[in-house]
C-alpha positions as CSV (number, residue, x, y, z in Angstrom):
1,X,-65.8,-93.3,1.7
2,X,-67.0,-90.9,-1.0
3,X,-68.1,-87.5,-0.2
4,X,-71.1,-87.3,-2.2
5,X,-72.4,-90.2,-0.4
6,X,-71.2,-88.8,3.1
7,X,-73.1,-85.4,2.2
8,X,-76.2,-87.5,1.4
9,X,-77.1,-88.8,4.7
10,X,-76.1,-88.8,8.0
11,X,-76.0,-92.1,8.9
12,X,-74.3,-93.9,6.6
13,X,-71.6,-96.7,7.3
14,X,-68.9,-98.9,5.9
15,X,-69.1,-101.8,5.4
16,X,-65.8,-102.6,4.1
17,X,-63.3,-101.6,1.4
18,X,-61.4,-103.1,-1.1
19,X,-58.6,-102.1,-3.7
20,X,-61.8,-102.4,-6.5
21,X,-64.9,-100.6,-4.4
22,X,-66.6,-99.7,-1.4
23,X,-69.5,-100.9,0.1
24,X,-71.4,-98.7,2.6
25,X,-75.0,-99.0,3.8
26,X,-77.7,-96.6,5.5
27,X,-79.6,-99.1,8.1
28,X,-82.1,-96.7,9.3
29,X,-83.5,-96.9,5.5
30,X,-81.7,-100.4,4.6
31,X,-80.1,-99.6,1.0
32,X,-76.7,-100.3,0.4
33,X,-74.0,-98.6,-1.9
34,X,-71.2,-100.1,-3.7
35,X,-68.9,-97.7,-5.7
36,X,-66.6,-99.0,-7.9
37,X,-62.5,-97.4,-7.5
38,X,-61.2,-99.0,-10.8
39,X,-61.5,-99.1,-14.6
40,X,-62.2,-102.9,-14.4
41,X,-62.3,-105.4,-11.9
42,X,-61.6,-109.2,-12.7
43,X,-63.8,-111.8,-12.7
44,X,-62.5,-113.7,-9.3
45,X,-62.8,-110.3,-7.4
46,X,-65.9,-109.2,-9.2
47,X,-67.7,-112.5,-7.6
48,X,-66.1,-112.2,-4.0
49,X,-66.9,-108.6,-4.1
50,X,-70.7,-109.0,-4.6
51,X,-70.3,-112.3,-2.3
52,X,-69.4,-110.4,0.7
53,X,-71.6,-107.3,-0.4
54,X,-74.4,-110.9,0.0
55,X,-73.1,-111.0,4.0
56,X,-74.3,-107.1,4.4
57,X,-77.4,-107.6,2.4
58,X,-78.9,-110.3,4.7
59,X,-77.4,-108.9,8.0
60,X,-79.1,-105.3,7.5
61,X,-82.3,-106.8,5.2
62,X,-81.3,-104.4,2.5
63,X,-84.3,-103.6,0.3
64,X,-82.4,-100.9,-2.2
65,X,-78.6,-101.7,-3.9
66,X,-77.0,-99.1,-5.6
67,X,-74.2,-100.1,-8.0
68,X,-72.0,-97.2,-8.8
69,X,-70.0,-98.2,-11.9
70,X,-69.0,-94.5,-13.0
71,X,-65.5,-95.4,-12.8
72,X,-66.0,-98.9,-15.1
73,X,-64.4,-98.0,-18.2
74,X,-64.6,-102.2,-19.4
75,X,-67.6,-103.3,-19.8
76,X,-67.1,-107.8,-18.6
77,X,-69.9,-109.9,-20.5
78,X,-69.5,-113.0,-18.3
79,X,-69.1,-110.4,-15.3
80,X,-72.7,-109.4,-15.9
81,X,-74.5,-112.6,-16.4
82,X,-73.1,-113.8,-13.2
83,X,-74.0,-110.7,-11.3
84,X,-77.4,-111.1,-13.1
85,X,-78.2,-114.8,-13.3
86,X,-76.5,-115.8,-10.0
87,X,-76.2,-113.2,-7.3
88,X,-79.3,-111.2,-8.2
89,X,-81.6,-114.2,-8.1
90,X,-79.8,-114.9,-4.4
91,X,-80.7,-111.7,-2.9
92,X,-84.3,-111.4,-4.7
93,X,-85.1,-114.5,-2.9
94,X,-83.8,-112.3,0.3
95,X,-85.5,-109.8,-0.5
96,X,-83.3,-107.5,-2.1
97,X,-86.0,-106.3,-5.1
98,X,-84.9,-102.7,-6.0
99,X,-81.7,-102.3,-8.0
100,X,-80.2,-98.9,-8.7
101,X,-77.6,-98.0,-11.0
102,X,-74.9,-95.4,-12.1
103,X,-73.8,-95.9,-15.3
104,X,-70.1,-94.3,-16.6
105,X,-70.6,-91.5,-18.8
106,X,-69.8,-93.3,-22.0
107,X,-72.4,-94.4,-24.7
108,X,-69.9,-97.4,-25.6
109,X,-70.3,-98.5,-22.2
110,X,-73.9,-98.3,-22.1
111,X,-74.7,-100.1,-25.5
112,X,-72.8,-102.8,-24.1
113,X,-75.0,-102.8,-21.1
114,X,-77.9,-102.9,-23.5
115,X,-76.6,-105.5,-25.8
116,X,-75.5,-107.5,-22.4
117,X,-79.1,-107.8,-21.2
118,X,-80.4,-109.0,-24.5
119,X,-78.3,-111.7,-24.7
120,X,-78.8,-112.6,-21.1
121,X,-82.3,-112.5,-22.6
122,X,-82.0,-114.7,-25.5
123,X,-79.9,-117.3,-24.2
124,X,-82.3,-117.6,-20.6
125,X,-86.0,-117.3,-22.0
126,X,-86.7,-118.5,-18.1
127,X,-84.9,-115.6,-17.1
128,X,-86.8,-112.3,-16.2
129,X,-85.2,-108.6,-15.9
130,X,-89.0,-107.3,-14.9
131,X,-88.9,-109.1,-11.5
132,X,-86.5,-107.0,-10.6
133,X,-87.0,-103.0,-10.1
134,X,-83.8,-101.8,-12.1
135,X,-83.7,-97.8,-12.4
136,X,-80.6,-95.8,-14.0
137,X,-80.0,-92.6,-11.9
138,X,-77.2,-90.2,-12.3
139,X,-76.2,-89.8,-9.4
140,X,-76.2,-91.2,-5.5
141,X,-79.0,-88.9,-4.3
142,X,-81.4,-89.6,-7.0
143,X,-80.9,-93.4,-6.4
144,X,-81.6,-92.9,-2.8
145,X,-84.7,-90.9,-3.4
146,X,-86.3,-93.2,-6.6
C-alpha cells in the first residue's frame, strides 16, 4: 500500500493487489483508491482489474473512486472507452457518481485524455460525461477532500 495514502487516513484497507495496481478503500467514508504500479497495463488486465475493483464497489457502496494513473506513461484509446462506456455506466447505476482522478505529470498524456473523451463524445452522442462528477486532483488528499 502506498504511503501517501496510509498517511491520509487511518482506516484505510486493501482490497487486493495486483502486479498492475492496488485497490484500497476507506469504508467509514466509502471511497475507494486504485493506484496504478506500471507504465501500461493491457487490455485483458485493464478489464479484470476494474471488474474485481466492481466486487468492492458494491460490497462497501462506494460513492467516491479515485483512479491514480501517475505512473501510466501509455495512454490505451480502447482502454478508455471501455472504462468509460462499460464499467462507469455499471457502477453509476450502483451508485458510484463521483470520479476522481490523478493524472501523470505529462502534457502528452493529458491531450490524449482530452482528445480520448471527445471522441468518446462524437462517436456516442447518447453518451454523457456530465452525469458523472469527474474532478482532476493532484494528489490523494485533495481527491479525498473534493
Amino acid at each position: 500500500m502506498s504511503t501517501e495514502i496510509i498517511k491520509i487516513h487511518p482506516d484505510i484497507q486493501e482490497f487486493f493487489t495486483s502486479k498492475h495496481a492496488s485497490v484500497t478503500f476507506i469504508p467509514t467514508i466509502e471511497i475507494a483508491v486504485c493506484t496504478v504500479k506500471v507504465p501500461y497495463i493491457p487490455i485483458s488486465d485493464f478489464k479484470n482489474l476494474f471488474n474485481k475493483t466492481s466486487e468492492l464497489i458494491k460490497q462497501e457502496k462506494i460513492t467516491k473512486f479515485i483512479f491514480d494513473k501517475r505512473k501510466l506513461t501509455t495512454f490505451h484509446q480502447p482502454s478508455m472507452e471501455w472504462y468509460h462506456m462499460v464499467w462507469k455506466e455499471d457502477m453509476y447505476k450502483i451508485g458510484l457518481k463521483k470520479h476522481r482522478k490523478l493524472l501523470p505529470n505529462d502534457k502528452l498524456f493529458e491531450q490524449s485524455v482530452i482528445t480520448g473523451r471527445k471522441k468518446i463524445a462524437r462517436e456516442n452522442p447518447d453518451f454523457s460525461f456530465d452525469k458523472f462528477e469527474i474532478l482532476y486532483c493532484n494528489s490523494i488528499e485533495e481527491a479525498i477532500e473534493k
